[in-house]
BABA-552046 format. One record per residue: residue number from 1; residue in three letters; x, z, y of N, C-alpha, C in turn. Coordinates in nm, 4 decimals, always signed. Layout:
    n  res      n_xx      n_zz      n_yy     ca_xx     ca_zz     ca_yy      c_xx      c_zz      c_yy
  NUM  ALA         X         Z         Y         X         Z         Y         X         Z         Y
...
END
This chain:
    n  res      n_xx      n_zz      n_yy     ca_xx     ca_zz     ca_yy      c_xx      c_zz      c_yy
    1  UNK   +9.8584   +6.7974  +11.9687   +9.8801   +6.8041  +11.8257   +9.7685   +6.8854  +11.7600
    2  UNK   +9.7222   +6.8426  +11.6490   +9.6256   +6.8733  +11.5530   +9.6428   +7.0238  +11.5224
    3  UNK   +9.5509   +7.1113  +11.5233   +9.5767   +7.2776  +11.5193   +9.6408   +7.2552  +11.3374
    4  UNK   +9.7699   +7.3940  +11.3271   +9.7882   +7.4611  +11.2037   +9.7534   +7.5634  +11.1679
    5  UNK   +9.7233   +7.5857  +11.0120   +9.6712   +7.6896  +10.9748   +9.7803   +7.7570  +10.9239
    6  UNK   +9.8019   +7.8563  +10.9808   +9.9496   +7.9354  +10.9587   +9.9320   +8.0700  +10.8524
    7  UNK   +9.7927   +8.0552  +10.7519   +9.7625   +8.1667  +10.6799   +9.8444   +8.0861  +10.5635
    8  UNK   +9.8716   +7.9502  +10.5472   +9.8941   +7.8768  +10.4469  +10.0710   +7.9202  +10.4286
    9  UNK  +10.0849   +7.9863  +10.2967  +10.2523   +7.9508  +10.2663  +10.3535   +7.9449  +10.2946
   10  UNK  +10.2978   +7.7967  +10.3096  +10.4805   +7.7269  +10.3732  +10.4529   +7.7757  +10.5369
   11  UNK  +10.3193   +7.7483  +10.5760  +10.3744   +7.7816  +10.7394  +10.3769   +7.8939  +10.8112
   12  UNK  +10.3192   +7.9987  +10.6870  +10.3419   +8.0948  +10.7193  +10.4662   +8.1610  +10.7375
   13  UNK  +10.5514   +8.0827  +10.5885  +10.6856   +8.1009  +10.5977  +10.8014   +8.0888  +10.6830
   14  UNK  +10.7779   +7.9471  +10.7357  +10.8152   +7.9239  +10.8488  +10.7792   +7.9680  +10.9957
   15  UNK  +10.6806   +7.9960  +10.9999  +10.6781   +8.1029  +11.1359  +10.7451   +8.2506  +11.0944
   16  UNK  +10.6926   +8.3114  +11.0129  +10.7806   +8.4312  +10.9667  +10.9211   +8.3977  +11.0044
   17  UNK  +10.9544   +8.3537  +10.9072  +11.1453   +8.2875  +10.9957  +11.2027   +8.3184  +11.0813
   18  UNK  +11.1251   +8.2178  +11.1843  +11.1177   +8.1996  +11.3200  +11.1224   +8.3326  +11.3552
   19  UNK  +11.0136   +8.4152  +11.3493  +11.0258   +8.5714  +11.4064  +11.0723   +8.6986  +11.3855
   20  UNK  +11.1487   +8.6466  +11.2703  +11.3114   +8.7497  +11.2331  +11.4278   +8.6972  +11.2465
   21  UNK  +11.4467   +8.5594  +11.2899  +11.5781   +8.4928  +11.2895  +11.5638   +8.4980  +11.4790
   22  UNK  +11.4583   +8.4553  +11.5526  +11.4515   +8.4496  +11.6871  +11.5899   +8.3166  +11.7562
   23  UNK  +11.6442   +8.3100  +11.7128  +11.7298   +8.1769  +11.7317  +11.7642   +8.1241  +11.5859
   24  UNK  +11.7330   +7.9590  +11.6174  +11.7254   +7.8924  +11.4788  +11.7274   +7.7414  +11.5194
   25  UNK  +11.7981   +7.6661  +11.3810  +11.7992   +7.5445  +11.3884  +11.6721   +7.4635  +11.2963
   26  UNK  +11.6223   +7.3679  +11.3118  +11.5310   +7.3377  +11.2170  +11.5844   +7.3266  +11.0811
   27  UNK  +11.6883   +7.2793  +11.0616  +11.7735   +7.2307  +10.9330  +11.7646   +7.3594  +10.8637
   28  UNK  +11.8266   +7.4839  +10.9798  +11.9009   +7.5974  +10.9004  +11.7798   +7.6621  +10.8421
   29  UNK  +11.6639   +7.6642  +10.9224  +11.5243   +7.6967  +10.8253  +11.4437   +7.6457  +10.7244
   30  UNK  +11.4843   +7.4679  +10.7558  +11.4497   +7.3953  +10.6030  +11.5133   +7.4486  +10.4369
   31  UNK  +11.6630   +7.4797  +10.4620  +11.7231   +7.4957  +10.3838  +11.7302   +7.6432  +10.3647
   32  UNK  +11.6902   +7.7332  +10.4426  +11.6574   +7.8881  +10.4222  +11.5251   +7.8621  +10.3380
   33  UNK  +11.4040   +7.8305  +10.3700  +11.2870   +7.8623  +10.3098  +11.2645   +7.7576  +10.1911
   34  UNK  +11.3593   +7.6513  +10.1745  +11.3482   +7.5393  +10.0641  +11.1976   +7.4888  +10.1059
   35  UNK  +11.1935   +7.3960  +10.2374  +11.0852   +7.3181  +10.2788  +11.1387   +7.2273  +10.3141
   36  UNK  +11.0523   +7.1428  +10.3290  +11.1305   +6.9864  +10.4184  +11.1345   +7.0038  +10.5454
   37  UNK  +11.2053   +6.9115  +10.5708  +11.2692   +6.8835  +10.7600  +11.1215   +6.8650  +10.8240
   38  UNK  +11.0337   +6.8270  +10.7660  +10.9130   +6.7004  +10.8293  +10.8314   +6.8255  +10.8421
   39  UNK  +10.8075   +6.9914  +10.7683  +10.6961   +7.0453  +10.7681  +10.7745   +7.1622  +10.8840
   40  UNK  +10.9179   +7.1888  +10.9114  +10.9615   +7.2646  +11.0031  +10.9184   +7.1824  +11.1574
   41  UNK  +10.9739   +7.0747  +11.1435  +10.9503   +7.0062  +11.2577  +10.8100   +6.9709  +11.3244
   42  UNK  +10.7382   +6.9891  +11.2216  +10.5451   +6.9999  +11.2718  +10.5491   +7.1348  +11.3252
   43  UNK  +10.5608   +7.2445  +11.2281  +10.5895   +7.3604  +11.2779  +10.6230   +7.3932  +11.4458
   44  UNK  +10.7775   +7.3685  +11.4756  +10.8201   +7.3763  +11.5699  +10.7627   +7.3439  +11.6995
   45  UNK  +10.7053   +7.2057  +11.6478  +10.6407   +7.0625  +11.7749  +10.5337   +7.1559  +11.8333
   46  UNK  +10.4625   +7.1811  +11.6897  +10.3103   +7.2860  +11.7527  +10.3694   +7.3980  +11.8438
   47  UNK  +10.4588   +7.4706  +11.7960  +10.5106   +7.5834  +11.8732  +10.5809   +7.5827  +11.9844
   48  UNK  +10.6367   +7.4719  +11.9543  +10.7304   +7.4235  +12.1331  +10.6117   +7.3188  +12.1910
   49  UNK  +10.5106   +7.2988  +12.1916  +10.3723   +7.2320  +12.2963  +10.3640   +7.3823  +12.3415
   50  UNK  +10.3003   +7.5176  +12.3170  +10.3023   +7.6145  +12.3481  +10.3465   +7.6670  +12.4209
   51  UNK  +10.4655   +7.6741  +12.4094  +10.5809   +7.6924  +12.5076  +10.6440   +7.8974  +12.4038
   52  UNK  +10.5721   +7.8565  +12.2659  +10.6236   +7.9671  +12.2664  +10.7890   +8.0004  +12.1987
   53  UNK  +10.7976   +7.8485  +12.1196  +10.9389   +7.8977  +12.1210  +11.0375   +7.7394  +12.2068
   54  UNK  +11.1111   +7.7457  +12.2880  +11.2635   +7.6647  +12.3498  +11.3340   +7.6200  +12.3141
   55  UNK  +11.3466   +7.5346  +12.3469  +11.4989   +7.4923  +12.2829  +11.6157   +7.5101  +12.3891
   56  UNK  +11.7534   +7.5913  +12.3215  +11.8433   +7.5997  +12.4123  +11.9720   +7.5375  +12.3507
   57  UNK  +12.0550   +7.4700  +12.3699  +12.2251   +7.4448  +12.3429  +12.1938   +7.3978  +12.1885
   58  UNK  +12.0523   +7.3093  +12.1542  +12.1054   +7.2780  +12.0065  +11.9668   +7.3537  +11.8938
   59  UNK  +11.9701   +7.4831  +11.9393  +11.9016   +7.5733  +11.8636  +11.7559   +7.6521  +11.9704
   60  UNK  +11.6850   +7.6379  +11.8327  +11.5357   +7.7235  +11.9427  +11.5655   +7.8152  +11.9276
   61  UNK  +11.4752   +7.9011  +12.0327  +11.4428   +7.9967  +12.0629  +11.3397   +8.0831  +12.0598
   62  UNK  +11.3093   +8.2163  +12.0597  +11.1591   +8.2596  +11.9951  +11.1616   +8.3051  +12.1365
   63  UNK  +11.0462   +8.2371  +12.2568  +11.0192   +8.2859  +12.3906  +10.8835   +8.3553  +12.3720
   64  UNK  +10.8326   +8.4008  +12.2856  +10.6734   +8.4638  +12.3127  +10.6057   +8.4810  +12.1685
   65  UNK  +10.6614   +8.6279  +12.1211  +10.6286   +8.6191  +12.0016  +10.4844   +8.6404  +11.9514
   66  UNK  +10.4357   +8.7252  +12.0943  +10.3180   +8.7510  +12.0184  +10.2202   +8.6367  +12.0308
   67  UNK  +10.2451   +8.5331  +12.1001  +10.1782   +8.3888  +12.1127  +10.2036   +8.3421  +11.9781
   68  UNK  +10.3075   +8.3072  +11.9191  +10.3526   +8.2518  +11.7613  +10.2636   +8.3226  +11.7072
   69  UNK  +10.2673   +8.5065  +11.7111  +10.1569   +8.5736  +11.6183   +9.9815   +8.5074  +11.6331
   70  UNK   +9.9483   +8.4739  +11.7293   +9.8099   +8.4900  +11.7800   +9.8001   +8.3605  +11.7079
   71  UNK   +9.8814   +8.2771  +11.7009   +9.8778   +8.1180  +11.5756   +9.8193   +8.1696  +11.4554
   72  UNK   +9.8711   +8.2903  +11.4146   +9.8407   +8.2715  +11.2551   +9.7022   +8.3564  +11.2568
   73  UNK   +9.7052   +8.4786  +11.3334   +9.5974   +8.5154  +11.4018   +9.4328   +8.4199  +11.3892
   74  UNK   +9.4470   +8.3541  +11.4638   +9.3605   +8.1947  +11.4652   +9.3489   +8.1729  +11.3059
   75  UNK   +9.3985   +8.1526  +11.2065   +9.3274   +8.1194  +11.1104   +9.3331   +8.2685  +11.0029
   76  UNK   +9.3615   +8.3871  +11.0586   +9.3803   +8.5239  +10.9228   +9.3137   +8.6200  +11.0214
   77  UNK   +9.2268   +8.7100  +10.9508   +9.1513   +8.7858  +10.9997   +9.1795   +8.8741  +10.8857
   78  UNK   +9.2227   +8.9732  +10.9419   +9.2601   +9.1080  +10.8931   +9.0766   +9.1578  +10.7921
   79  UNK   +8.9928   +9.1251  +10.8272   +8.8630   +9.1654  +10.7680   +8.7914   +9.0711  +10.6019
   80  UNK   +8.8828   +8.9546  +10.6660   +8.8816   +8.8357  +10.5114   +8.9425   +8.9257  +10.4115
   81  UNK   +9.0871   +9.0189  +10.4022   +9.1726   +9.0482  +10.3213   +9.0717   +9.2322  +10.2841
   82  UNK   +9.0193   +9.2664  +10.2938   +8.9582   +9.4015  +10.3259   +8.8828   +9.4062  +10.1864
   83  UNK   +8.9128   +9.4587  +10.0736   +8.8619   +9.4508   +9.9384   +8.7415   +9.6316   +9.9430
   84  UNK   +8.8015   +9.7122  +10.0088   +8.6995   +9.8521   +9.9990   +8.7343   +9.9235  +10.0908
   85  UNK   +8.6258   +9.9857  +10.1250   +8.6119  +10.0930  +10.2381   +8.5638  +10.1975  +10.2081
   86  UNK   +8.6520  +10.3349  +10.2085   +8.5756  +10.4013  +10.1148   +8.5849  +10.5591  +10.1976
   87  UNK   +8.4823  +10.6331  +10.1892   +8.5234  +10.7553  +10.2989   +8.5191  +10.8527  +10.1724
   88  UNK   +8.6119  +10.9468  +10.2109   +8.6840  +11.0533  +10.1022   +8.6904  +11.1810  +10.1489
   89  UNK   +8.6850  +11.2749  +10.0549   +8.6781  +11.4407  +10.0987   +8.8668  +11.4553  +10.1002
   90  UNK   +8.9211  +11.3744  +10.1023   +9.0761  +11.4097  +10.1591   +9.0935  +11.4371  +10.2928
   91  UNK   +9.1962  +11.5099  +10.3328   +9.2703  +11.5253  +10.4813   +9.3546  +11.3860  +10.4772
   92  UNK   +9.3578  +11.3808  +10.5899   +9.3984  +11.2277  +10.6147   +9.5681  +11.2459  +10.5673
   93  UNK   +9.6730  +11.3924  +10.5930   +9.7939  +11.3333  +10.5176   +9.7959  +11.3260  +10.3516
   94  UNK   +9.6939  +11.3910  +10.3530   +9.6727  +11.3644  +10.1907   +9.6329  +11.2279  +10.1263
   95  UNK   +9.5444  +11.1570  +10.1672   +9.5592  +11.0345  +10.1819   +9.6570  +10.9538  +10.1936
   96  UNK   +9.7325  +10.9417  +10.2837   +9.8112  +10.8755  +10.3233   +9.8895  +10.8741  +10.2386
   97  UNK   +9.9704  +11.0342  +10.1588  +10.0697  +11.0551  +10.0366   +9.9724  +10.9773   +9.9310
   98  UNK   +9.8832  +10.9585   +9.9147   +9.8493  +10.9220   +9.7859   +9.8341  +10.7545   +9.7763
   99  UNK   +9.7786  +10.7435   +9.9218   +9.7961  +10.5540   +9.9151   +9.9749  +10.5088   +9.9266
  100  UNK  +10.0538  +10.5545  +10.0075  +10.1843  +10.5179  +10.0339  +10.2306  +10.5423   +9.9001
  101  UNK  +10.2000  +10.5980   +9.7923  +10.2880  +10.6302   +9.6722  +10.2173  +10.4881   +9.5357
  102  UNK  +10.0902  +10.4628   +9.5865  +10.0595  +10.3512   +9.4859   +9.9626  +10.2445   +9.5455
  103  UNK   +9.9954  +10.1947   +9.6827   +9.9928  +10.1177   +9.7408  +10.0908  +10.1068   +9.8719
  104  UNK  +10.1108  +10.0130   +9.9410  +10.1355   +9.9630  +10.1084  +10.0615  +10.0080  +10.2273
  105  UNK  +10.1050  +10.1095  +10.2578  +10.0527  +10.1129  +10.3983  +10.0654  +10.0385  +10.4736
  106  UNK   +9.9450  +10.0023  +10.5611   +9.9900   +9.8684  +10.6906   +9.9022   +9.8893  +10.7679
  107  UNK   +9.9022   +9.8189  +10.8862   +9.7990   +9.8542  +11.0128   +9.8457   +9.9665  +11.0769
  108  UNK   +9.7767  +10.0473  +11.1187   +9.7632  +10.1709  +11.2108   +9.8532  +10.2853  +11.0911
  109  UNK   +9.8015  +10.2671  +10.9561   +9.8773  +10.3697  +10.9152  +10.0602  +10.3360  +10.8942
  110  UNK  +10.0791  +10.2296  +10.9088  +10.2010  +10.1898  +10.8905  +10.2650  +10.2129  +11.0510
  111  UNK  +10.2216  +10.1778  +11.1160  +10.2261  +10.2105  +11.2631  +10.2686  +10.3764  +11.2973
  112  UNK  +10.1742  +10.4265  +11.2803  +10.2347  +10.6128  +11.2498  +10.3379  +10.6289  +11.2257
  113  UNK  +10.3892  +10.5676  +11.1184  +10.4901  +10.6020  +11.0318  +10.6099  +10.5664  +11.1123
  114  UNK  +10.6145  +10.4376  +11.2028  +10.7326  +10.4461  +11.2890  +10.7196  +10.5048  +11.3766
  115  UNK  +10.5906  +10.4945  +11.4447  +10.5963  +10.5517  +11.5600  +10.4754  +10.7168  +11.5849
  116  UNK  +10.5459  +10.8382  +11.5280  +10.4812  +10.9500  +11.5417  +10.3692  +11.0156  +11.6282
  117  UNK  +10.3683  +10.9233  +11.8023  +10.2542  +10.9523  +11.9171  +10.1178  +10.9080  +11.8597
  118  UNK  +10.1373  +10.7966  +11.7853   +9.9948  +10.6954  +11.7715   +9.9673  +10.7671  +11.6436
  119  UNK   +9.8205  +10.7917  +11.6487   +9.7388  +10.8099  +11.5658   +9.5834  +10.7425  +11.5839
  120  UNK   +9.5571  +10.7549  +11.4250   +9.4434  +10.6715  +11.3942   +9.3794  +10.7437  +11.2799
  121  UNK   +9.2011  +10.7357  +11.3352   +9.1382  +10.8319  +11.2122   +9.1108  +10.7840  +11.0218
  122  UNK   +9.1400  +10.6421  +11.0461   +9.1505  +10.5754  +10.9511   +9.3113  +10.5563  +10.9002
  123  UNK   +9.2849  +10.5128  +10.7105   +9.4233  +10.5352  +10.6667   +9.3926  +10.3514  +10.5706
  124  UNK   +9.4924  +10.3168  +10.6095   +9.4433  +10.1630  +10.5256   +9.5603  +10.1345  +10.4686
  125  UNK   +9.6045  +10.0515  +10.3785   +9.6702  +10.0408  +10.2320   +9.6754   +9.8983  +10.2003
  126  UNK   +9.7026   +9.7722  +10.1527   +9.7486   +9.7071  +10.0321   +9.7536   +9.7591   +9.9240
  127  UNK   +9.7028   +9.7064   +9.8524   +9.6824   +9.7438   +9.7197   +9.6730   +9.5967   +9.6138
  128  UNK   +9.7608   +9.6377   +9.4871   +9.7182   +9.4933   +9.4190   +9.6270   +9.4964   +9.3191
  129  UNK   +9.5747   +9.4063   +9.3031   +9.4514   +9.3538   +9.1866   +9.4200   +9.4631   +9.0842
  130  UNK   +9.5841   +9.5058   +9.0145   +9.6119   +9.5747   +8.9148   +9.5396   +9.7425   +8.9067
  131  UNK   +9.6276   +9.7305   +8.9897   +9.6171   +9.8681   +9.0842   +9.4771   +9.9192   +9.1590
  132  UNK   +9.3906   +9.8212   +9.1698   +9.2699   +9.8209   +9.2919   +9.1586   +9.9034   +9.1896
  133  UNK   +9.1061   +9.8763   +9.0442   +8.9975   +9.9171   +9.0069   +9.0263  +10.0550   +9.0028
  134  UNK   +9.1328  +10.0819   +8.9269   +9.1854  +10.2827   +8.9089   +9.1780  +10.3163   +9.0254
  135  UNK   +9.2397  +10.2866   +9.1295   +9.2348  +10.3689   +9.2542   +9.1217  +10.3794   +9.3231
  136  UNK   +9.0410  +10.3011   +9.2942   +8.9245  +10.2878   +9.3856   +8.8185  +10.3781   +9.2716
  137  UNK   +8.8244  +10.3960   +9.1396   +8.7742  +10.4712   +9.0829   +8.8197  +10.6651   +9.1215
  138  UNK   +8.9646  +10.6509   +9.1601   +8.9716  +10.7964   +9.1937   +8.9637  +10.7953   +9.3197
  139  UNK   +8.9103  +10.7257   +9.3992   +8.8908  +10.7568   +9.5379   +8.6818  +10.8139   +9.5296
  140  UNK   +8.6377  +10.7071   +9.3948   +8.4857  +10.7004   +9.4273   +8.4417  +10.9164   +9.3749
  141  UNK   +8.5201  +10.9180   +9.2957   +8.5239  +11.0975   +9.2832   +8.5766  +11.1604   +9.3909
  142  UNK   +8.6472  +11.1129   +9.4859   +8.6535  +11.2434   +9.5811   +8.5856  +11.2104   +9.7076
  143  UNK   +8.4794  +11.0980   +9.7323   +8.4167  +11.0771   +9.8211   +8.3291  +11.1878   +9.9013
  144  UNK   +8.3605  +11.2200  +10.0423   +8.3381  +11.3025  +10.1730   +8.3348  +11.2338  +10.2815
  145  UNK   +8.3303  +11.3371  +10.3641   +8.3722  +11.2918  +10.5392   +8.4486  +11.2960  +10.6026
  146  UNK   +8.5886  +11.3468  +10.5329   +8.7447  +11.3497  +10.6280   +8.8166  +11.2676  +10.6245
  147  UNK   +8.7886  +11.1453  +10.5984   +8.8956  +11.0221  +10.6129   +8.8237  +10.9166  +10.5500
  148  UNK   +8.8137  +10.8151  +10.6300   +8.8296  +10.6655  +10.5779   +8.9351  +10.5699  +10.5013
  149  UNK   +8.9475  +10.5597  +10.4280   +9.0313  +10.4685  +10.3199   +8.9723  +10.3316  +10.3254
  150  UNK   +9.0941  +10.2337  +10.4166   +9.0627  +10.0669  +10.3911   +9.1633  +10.0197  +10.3151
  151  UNK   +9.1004   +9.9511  +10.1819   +9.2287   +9.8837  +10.0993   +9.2079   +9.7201  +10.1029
  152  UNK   +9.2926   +9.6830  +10.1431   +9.2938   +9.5330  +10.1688   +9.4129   +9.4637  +10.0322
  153  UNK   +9.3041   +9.3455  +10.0181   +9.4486   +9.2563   +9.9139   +9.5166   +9.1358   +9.9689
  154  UNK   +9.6760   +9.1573   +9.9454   +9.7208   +9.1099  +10.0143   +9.7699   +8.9375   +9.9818
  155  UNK   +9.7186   +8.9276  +10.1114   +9.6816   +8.7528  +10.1060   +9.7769   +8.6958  +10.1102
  156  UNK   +9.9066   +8.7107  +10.1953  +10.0250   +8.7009  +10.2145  +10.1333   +8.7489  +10.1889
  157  UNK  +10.2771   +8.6925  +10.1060  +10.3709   +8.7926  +10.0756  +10.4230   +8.8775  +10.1205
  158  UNK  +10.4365   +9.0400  +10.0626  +10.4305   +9.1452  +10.1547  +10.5473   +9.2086  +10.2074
  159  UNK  +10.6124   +9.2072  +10.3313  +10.7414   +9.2868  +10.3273  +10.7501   +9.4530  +10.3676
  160  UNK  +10.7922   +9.5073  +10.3159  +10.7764   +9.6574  +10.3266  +10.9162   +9.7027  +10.3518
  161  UNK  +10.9256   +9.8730  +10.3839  +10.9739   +9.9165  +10.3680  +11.0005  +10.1015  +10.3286
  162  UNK  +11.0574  +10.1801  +10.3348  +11.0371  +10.2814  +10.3201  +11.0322  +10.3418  +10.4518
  163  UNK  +10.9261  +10.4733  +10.4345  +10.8891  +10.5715  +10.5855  +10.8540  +10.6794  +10.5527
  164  UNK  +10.9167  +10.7626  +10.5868  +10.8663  +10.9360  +10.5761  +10.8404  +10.8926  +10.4489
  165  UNK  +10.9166  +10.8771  +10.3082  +10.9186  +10.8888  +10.2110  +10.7728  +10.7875  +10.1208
  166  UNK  +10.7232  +10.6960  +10.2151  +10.5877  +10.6042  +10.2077  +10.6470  +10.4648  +10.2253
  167  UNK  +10.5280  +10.3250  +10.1337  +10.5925  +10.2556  +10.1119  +10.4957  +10.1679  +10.2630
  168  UNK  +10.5890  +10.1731  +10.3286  +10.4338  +10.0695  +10.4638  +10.5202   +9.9295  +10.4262
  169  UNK  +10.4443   +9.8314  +10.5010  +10.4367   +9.6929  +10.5621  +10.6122   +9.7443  +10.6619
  170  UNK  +10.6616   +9.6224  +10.6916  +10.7854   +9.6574  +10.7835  +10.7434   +9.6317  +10.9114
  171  UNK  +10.8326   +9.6035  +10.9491  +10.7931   +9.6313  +11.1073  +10.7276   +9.5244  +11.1926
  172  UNK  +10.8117   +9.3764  +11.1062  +10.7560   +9.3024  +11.1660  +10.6204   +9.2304  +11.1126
  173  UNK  +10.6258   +9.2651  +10.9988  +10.4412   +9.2354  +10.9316  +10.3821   +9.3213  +10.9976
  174  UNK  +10.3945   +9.4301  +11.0163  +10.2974   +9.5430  +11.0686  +10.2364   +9.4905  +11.2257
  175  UNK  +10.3296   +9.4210  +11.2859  +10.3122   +9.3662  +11.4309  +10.2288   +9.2482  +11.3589
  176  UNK  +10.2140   +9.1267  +11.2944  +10.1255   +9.0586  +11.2329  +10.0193   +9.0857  +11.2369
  177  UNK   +9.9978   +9.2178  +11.1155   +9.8844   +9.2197  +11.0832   +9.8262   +9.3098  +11.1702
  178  UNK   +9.8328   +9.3707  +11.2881   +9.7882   +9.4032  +11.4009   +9.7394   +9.3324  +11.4633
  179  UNK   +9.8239   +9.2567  +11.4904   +9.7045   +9.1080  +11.5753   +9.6392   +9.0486  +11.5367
  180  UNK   +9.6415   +9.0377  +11.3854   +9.5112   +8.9346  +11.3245   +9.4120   +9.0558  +11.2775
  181  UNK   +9.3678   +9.1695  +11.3336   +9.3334   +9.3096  +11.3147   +9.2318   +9.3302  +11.4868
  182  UNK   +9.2590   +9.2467  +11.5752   +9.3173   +9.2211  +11.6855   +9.3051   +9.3710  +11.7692
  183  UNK   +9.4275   +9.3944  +11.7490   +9.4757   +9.5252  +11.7578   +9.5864   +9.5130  +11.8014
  184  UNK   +9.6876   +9.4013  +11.8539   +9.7720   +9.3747  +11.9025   +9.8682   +9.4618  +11.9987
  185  UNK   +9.7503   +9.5103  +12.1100   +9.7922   +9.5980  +12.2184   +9.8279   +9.7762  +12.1613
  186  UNK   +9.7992   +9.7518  +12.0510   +9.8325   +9.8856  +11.9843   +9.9822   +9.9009  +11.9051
  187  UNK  +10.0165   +9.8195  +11.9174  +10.1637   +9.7685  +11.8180  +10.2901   +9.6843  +11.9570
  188  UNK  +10.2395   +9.7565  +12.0908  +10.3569   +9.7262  +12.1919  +10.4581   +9.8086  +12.1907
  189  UNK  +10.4619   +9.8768  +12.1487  +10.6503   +9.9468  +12.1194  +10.6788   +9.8709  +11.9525
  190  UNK  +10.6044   +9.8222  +11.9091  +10.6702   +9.7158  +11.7884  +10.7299   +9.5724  +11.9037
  191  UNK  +10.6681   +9.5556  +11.9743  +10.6764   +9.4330  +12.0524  +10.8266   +9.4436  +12.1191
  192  UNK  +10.8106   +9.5618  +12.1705  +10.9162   +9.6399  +12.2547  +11.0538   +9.6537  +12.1886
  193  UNK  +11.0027   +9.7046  +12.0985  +11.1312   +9.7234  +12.0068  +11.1766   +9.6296  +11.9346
  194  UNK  +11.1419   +9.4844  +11.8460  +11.1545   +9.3834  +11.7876  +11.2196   +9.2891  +11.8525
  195  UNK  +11.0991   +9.2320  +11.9565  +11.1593   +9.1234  +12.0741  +11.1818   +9.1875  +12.1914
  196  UNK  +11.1408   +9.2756  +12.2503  +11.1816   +9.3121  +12.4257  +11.0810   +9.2273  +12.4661
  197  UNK  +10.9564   +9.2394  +12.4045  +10.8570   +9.1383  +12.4661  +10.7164   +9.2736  +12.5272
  198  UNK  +10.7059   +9.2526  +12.6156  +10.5964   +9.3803  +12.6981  +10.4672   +9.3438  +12.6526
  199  UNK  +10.3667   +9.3703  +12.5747  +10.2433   +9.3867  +12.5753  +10.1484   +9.4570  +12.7053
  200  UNK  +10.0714   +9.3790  +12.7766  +10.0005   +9.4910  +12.8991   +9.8805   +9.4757  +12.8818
END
């Protein structure tokens, strides 16, 4: 079957689905995401040639999530979405309070936030359109050498949640956009904890 580009929409939508529902009928996802039968079932076909998701008793199955991820992976590169890079005379939690309060943390800094061992010298963000010229104007005044600031715009609809009082990416975008980051192996206790799927 003909490769999909899973940065697109609908199929993004539909793989998303797939990897928060983890058992699913095609129907019950046509009529969850308001798509047709014909664009789940391309979906699926590509994903069950893979072998990454099964069919069991009726309903699939999500057998290999981070294979489904490495699909969308293949056509989204965490570096396409990357609007400024900017190094700043902030301490990196200072940063972090100031992007999590008027942007999305995601990547590595969203990563922290669940998981306290992992650290990263960089602090990266979502940020929208609106929002992007002001902030990037008060970032260009406090420019130094104690932290890197990456603000990316977000290409895809964003799911978040709240962390240590910060707004990150959730858990399972954060595992996403790790792998299309390909940073994958850094987001295995997301793996761990989501699906019970081992990253090595």
């Amino acid at each position: 079957m003909k490769s999909i580009d899973f940065s697109k929409p609908v199929t993004f939508s539909i793989l998303n689905a797939m990897l928060e529902k983890q058992s699913f009928t095609q129907l019950s996802l046509s009529r969850e995401k308001s798509v047709s039968l014909g664009q789940v079932n391309k979906v699926a076909k590509y994903l069950a040639e893979r072998n990454f998701i099964g069919k069991d008793q009726g309903a699939y199955l999500l057998n290999n999530p981070l294979g489904a991820i490495e699909c969308i992976a293949a056509s989204r590169k965490m570096n396409d979405a990357l609007a400024e890079k900017i190094s700043v005379s902030l301490q990196k939690e200072e940063a972090l309070k100031l992007l999590g309060s008027k942007g999305v943390l995601c990547l590595d800094s969203a990563l922290e936030q669940f998981y306290p061992h992992i650290s990263s010298k960089r602090v990266c963000a979502y940020i929208s359109k609106k929002d992007k010229r002001q902030l990037v104007e008060e970032l260009e005044s406090l420019k130094g050498n104690n932290c890197t600031i990456w603000l990316y715009s977000a290409d895809l609809p964003l799911e978040e949640e709240n962390a240590n009082g910060m707004r990150v990416t959730n858990r399972k975008r954060t595992a996403i956009d790790m792998v299309c980051d390909n940073a994958g192996f850094a987001a295995s206790d997301l793996f761990r904890e989501l699906w019970k799927q081992e990253i090595l």
